[in-house]
C-alpha positions as CSV (number, residue, x, y, z in Angstrom):
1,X,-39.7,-124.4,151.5
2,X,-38.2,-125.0,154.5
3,X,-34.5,-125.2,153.3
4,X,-35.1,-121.6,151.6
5,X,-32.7,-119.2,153.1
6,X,-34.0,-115.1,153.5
7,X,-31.7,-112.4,152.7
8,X,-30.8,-111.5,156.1
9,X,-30.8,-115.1,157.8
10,X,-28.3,-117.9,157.4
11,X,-28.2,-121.3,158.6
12,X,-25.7,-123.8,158.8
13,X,-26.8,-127.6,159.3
14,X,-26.5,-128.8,163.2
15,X,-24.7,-132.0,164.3
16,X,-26.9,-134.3,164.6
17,X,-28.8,-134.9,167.6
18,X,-28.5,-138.1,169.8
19,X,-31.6,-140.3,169.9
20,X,-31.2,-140.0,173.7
21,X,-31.4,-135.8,173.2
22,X,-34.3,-136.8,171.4
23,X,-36.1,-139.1,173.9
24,X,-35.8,-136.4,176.3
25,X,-37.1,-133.9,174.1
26,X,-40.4,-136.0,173.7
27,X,-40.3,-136.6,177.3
28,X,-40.2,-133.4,178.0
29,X,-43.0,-132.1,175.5
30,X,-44.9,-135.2,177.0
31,X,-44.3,-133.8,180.0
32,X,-45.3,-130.4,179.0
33,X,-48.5,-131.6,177.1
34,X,-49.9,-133.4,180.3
35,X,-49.5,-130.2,182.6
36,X,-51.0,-127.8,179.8
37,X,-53.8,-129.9,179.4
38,X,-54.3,-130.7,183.2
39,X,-54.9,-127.1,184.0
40,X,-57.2,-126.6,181.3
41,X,-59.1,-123.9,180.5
42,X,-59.1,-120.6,182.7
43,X,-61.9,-118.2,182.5
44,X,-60.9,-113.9,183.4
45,X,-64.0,-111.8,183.9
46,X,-63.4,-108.5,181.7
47,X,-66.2,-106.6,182.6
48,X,-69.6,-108.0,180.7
49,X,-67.1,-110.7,178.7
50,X,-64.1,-113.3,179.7
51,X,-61.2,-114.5,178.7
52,X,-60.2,-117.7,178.3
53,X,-56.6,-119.1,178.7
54,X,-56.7,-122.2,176.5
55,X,-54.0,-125.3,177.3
56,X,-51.8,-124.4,174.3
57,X,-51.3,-120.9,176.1
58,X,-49.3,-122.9,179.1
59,X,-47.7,-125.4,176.8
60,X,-46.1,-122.2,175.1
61,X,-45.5,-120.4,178.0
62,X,-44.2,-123.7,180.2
63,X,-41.6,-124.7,177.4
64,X,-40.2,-121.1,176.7
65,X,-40.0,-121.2,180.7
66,X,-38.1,-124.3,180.7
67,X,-35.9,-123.2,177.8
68,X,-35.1,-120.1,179.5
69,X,-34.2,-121.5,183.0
70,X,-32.2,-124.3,181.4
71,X,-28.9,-123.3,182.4
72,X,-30.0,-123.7,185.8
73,X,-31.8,-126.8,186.1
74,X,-30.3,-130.3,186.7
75,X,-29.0,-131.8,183.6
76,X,-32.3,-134.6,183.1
77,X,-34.2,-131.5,182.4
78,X,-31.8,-129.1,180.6
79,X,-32.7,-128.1,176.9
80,X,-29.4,-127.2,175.3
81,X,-29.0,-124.7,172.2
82,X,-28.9,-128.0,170.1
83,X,-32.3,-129.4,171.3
84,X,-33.9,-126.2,171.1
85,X,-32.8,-126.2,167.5
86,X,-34.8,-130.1,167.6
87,X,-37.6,-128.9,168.8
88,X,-37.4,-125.9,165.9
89,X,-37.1,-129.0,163.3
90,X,-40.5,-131.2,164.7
91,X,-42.6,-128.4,164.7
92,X,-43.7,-128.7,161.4
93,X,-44.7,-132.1,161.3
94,X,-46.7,-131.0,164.6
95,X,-48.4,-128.5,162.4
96,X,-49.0,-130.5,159.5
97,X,-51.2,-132.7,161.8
98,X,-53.2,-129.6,162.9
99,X,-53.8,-128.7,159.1
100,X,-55.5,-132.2,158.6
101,X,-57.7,-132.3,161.2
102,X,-58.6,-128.1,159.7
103,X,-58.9,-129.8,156.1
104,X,-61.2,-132.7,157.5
105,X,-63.6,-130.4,159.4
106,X,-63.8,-127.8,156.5
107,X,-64.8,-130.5,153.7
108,X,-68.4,-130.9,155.5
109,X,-69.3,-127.1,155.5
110,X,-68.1,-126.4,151.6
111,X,-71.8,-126.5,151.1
112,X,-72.9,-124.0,153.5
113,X,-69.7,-121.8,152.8
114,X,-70.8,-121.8,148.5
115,X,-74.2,-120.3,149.8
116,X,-73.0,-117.7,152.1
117,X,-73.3,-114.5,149.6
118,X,-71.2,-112.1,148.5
119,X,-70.8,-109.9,151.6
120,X,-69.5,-112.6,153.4
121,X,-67.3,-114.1,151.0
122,X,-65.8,-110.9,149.9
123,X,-64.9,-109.4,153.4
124,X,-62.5,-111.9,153.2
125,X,-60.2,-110.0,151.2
126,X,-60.5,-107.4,154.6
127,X,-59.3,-110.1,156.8
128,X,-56.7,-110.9,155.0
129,X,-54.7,-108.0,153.9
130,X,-56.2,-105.8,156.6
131,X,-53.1,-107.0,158.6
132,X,-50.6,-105.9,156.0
133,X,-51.8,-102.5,155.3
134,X,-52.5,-101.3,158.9
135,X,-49.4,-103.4,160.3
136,X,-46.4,-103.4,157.9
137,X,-46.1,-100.2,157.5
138,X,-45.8,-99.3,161.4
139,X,-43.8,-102.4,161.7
140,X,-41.3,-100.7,158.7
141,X,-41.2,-97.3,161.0
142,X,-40.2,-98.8,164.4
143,X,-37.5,-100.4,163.0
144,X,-38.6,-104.2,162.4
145,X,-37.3,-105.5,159.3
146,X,-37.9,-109.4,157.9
147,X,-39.3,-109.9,160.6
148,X,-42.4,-108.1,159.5
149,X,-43.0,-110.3,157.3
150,X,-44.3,-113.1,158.8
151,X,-45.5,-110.6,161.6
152,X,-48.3,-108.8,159.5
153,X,-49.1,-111.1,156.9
154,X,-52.2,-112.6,158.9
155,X,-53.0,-112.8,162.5
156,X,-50.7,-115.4,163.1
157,X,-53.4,-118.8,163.7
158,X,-51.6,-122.2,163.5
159,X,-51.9,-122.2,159.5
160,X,-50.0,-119.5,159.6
161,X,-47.4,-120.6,161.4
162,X,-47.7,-123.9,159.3
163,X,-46.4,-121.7,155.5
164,X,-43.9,-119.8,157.3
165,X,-42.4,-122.9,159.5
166,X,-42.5,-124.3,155.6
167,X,-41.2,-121.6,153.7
168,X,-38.5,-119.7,155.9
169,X,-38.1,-122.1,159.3
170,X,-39.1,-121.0,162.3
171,X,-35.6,-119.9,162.9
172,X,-35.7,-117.1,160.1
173,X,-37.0,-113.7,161.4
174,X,-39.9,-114.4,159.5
175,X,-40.6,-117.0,161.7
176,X,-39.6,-114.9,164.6
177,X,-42.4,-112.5,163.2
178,X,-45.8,-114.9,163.0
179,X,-44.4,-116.6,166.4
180,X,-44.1,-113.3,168.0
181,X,-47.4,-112.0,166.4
182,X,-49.2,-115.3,167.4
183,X,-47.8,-114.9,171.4
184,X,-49.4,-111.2,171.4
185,X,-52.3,-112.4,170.1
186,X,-52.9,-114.5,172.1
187,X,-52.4,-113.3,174.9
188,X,-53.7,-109.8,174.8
189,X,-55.8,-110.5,171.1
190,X,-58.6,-111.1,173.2
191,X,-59.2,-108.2,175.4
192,X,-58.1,-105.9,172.2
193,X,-60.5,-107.0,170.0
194,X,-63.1,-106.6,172.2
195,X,-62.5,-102.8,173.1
196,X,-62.0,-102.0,169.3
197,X,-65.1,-103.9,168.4
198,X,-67.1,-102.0,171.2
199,X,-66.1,-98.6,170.9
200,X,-66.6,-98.9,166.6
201,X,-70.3,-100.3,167.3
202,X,-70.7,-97.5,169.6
203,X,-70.1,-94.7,166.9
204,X,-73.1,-96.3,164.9
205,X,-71.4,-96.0,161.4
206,X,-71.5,-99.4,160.2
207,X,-74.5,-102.0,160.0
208,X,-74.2,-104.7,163.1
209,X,-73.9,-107.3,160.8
210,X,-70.9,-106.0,158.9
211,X,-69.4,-105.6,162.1
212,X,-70.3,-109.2,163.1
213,X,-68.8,-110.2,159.7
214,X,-65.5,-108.5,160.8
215,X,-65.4,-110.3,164.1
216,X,-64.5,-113.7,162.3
217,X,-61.2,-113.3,162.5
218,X,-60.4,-116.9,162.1
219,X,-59.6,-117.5,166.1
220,X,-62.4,-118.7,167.9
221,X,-61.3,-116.5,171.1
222,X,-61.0,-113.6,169.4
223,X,-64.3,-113.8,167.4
224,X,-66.5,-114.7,170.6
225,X,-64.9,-111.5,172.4
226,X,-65.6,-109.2,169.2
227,X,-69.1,-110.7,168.7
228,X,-70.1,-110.8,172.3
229,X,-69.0,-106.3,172.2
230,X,-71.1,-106.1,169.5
231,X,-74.2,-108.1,170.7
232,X,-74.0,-106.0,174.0
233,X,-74.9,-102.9,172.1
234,X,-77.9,-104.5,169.8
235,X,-82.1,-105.9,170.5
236,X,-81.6,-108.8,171.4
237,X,-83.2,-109.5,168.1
238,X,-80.2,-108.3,166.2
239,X,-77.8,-110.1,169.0
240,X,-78.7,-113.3,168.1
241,X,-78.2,-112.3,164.2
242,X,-74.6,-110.7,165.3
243,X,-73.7,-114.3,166.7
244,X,-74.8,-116.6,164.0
245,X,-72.8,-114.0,160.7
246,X,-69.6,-113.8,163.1
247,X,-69.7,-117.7,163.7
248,X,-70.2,-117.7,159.6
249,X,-67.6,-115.6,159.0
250,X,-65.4,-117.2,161.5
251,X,-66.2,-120.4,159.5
252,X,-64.9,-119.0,155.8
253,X,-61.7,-117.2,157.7
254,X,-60.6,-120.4,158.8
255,X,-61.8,-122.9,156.4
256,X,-60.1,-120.3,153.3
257,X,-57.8,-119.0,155.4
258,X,-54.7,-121.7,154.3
259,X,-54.9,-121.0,150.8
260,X,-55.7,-116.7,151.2
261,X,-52.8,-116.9,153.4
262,X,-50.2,-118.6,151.0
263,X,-51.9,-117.6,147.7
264,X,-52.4,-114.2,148.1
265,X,-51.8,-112.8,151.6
266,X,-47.8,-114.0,152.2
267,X,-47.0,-113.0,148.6
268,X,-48.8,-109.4,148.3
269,X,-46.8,-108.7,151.9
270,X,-43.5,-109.9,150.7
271,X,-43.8,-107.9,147.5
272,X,-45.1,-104.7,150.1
273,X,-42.1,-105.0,151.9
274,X,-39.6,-105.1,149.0
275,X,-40.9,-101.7,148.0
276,X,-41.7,-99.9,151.2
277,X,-38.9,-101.3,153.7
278,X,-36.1,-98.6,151.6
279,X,-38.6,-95.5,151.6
280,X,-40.5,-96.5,155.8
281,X,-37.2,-98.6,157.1
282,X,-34.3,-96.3,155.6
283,X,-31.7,-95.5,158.0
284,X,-33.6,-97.3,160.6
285,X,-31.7,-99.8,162.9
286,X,-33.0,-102.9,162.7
287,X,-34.7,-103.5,166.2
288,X,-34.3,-107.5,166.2
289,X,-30.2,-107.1,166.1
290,X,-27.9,-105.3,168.4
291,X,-26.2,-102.2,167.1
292,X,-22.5,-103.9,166.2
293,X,-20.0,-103.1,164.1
294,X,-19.3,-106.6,162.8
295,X,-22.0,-107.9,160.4
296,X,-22.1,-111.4,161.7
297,X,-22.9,-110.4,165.1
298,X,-25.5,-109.0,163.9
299,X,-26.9,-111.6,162.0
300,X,-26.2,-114.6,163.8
301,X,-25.8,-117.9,161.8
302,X,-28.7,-120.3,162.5
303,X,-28.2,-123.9,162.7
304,X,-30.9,-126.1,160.9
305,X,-31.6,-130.0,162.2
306,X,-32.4,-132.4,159.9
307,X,-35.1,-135.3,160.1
308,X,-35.1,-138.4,157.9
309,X,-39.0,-139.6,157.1
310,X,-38.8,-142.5,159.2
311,X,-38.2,-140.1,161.8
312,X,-40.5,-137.7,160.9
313,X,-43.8,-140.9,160.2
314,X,-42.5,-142.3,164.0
315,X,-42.9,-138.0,165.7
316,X,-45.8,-137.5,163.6
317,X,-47.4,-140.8,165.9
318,X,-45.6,-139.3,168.8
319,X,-47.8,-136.1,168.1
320,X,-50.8,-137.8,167.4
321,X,-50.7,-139.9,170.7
322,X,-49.9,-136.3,172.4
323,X,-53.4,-135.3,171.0
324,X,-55.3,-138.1,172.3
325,X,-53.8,-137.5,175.9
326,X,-54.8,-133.8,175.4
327,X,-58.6,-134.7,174.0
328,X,-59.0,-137.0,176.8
329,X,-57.9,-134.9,180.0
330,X,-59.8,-131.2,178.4
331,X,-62.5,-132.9,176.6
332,X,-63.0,-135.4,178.5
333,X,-63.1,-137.8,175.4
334,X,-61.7,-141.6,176.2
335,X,-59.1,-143.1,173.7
336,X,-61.3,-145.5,172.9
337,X,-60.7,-147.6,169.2
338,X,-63.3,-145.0,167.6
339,X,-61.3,-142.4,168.7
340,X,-57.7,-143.8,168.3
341,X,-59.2,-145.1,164.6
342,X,-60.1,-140.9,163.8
343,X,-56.3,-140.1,164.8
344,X,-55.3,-143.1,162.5
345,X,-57.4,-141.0,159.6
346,X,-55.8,-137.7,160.6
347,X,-52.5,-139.1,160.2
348,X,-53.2,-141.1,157.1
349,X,-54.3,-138.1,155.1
350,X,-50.6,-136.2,156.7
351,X,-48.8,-139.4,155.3
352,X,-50.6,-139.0,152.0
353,X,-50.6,-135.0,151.5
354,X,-46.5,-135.6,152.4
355,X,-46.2,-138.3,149.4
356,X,-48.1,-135.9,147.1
357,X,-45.7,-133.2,148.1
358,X,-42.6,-135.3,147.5
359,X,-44.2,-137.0,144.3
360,X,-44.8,-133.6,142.8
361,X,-41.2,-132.5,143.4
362,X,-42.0,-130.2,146.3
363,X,-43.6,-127.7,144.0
364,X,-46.2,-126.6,146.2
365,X,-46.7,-127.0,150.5
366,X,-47.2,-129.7,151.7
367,X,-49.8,-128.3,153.7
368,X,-51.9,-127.9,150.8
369,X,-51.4,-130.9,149.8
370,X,-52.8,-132.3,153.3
371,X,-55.5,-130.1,153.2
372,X,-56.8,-130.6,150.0
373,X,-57.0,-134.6,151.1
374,X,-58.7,-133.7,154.4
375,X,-61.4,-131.7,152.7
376,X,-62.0,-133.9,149.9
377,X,-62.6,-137.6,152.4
378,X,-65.6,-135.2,154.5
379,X,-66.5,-133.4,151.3
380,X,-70.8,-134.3,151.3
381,X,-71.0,-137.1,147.9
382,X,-67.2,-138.5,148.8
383,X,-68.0,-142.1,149.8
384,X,-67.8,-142.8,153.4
385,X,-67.9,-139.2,153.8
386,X,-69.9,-139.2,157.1
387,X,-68.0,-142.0,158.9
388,X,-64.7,-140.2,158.9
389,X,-66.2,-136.7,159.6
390,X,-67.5,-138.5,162.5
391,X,-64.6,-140.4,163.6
392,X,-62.5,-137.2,163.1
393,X,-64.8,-135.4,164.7
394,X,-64.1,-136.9,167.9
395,X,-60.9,-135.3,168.2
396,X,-61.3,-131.4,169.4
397,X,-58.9,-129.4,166.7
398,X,-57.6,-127.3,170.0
399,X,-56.5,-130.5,171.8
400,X,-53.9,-131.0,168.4
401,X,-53.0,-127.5,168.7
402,X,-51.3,-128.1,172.2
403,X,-48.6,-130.2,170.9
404,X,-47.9,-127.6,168.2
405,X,-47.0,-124.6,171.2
406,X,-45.4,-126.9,173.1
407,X,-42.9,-127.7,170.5
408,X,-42.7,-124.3,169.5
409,X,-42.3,-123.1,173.3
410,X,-39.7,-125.6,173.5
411,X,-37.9,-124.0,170.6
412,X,-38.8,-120.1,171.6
413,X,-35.6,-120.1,174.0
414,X,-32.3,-118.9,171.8
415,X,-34.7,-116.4,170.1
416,X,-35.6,-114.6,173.1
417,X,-32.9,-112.1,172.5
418,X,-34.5,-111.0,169.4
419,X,-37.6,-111.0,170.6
420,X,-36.4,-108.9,174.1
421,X,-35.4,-106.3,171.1
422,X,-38.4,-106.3,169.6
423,X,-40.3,-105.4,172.8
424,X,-43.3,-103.4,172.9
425,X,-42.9,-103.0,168.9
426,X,-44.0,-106.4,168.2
427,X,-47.2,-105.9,170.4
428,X,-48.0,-102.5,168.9
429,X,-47.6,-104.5,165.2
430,X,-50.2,-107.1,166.5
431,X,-52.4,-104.7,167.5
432,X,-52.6,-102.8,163.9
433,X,-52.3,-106.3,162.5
434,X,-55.5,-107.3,164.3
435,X,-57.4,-103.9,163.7
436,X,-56.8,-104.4,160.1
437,X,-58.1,-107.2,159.6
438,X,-61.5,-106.2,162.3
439,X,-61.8,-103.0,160.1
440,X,-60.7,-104.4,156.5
441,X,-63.8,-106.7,156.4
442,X,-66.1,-104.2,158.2
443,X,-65.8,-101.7,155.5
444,X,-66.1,-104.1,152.7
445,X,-69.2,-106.1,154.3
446,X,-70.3,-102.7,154.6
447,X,-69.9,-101.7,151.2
448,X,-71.8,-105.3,149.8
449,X,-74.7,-105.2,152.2
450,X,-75.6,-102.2,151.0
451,X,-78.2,-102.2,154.3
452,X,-79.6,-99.5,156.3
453,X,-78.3,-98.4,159.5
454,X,-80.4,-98.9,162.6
């Protein structure tokens, strides 16, 4: 949970923040959402493809900026250690509001997901601890330790982000890790993908649609730039098939991907680590922590805000109005009561997976919890099943996910040291990470389909 403390990580509980460092902190991420969305989405030519530069990109990359030029800007805009540490503390109720709207668009395709066959539901198991075989153990020999962890567990989406934020905090190093990993890919995930995913089609080992199957990585970017390398080298008969088994696979990596993750993924890599991190990581420095003699220099105390419910129900409304804004200036979708009543749904089934968590006696995430309740009101049979998945529906997931970097940017500031130590390691790890899980559900689509080549 999120008061758990790792072995090499510990926390102390912050002063608590004014409600006026507060106002400005949602002022600022207001501020932050608003620009994000207002520039929108850039398209880079890459040769035959493109990349696109989605709104949450520039909310994380605006508030790291204005985190990092702080100490230089007039006090209004300042973001001191302690609201950093704020911003730390809302970002999982930000990302419990993502999970809902996930939970509410996946209960609809359970159908179509129950009939997709064994090669597709089984590559899964390629997604998902393809990242932890090809990335933890070159993340163990340059010298990244916890950190690891959340770095190589899963290609760092939001859910991710969501079971370590819960689990560790995002100020542990494993939440130093999936931040770090979910940065790089984003920002370069793209353009790798899509060379890996070309040159392996090119060598004409594997069947087009196992490597169409391997493209579903779970990020929608990253799948369209695999799929679109593969399609270039096919018929276009065999195109069109590469697009519809990535966009299928794509569809079971996210819709499964919360429970894989938290189930099986985050627990395999953690048990991984304890046994390889003293044979790969002996007598390694540990590249997130400066070479010092004194041990708590090296392992800087963390201080840990806390947030009362009430607080928590009134950001979680805060959030959800961020999301509207967001929706309406990308999407082009008007706040209209429809609209506003599908963000009263989302937040309703957050409020009710958070009193299932606290009734159970925290057993078990709350993100579960929240997804569970999102995919059981769109589930086809539940009643009214239709009417929410269309009043939910009007909300574009990526338009909640803005908020979510934004808060996270915001926070990103005093761990920029760390990550300034991880350097060009933590982008080589994302890159193994993310050719894992490519190649991990190749070869076992493969190894199902059972299909001639050609």
């Amino acid at each position: 949970m999120a008061g758990e403390l790792s072995a090499t990580n510990t926390r102390s509980v912050a002063p608590p923040v004014s409600a006026g460092g507060k106002l400005t902190l949602f002022l600022l991420a207001l501020v932050i959402v608003v620009i994000a969305e207002a520039i929108g989405n850039v398209s880079i030519p890459v040769g035959a493809g493109k990349i696109v530069l989605l709104p949450l990109l520039w909310a994380l990359l605006l508030g790291g900026a204005l985190g990092l030029m702080s100490p230089r800007l007039p006090a209004p805009l300042r973001l001191s250690g302690a609201l950093q540490n704020a911003a730390g503390a809302y970002l999982q109720p930000a990302l419990l509001i993502f999970i809902a709207k996930l939970g509410l668009l996946v209960g609809g395709s359970l159908p179509k997901i129950l009939a997709s066959g064994w090669a597709l539901a089984f590559q899964e198991f390629g997604h998902f601890f393809g990242t932890m075989v090809f990335g933890l153990p070159v993340a163990l020999l340059l010298g990244i330790k916890r950190e690891a962890i959340g770095a190589t567990f899963s290609v760092g989406r939001e859910p991710s982000l969501a079971i370590i934020g819960e689990r560790y905090g995002m100020d542990s190093p494993e939440g130093r890790g999936v931040l770090a990993e979910y940065l790089t890919g984003t920002v370069f995930g793209a353009v790798f993908i899509a060379l890996l995913a070309g040159l392996i089609t090119s060598l004409g080992v594997f069947n087009p649609l196992a490597l169409a199957m391997g493209a579903g990585v779970g990020s929608g970017s990253m799948m369209a730039a695999a799929s679109g390398a593969i399609a270039a080298q096919q018929t276009p008969e065999i195109a069109k098939d590469v697009a519809t088994f990535a966009a299928a696979s794509n569809l079971v990596t996210t819709t499964i991907g919360t429970y894989f993750t938290l189930f099986l993924s985050l627990p395999f890599t953690i048990w991984a680590y304890g046994k390889l991190e003293p044979i790969l990581g002996r007598n390694r420095p540990d590249a997130a922590r400066p070479a010092v003699a004194d041990p708590q220099a090296a392992a800087p105390a963390h201080q840990e805000v806390r947030i009362g419910l009430a607080e928590t129900v009134l950001a979680w409304l805060l959030i959800g109005a961020y999301g509207l804004i967001g929706n309406w200036l990308t999407y082009g979708v008007v706040p209209d009561a429809s609209v506003v009543a599908g963000m009263a749904i989302i937040i309703g089934t957050v409020l009710a997976g958070w009193g299932l968590y606290l009734l159970l006696g925290r057993r078990l995430p709350a993100v579960l919890w929240v997804s569970i309740i999102g995919m059981a009101l769109t589930y086809p049979g539940t009643p009214y099943a239709a009417e929410i998945a269309a009043l939910t529906g009007k909300l574009n997931f990526l338009a909640l996910a803005t908020p979510i970097l934004t808060f996270a940017g915001l926070s990103v500031a005093k761990d920029v040291p760390a990550f300034r130590r991880l350097g060009w390691r933590i982008v080589v790890v994302s890159f193994m990470a993310n050719a894992g899980t490519f190649l991990g559900a190749v070869l076992i689509a493969q190894f199902f389909m059972h299909a001639p080549l050609g």
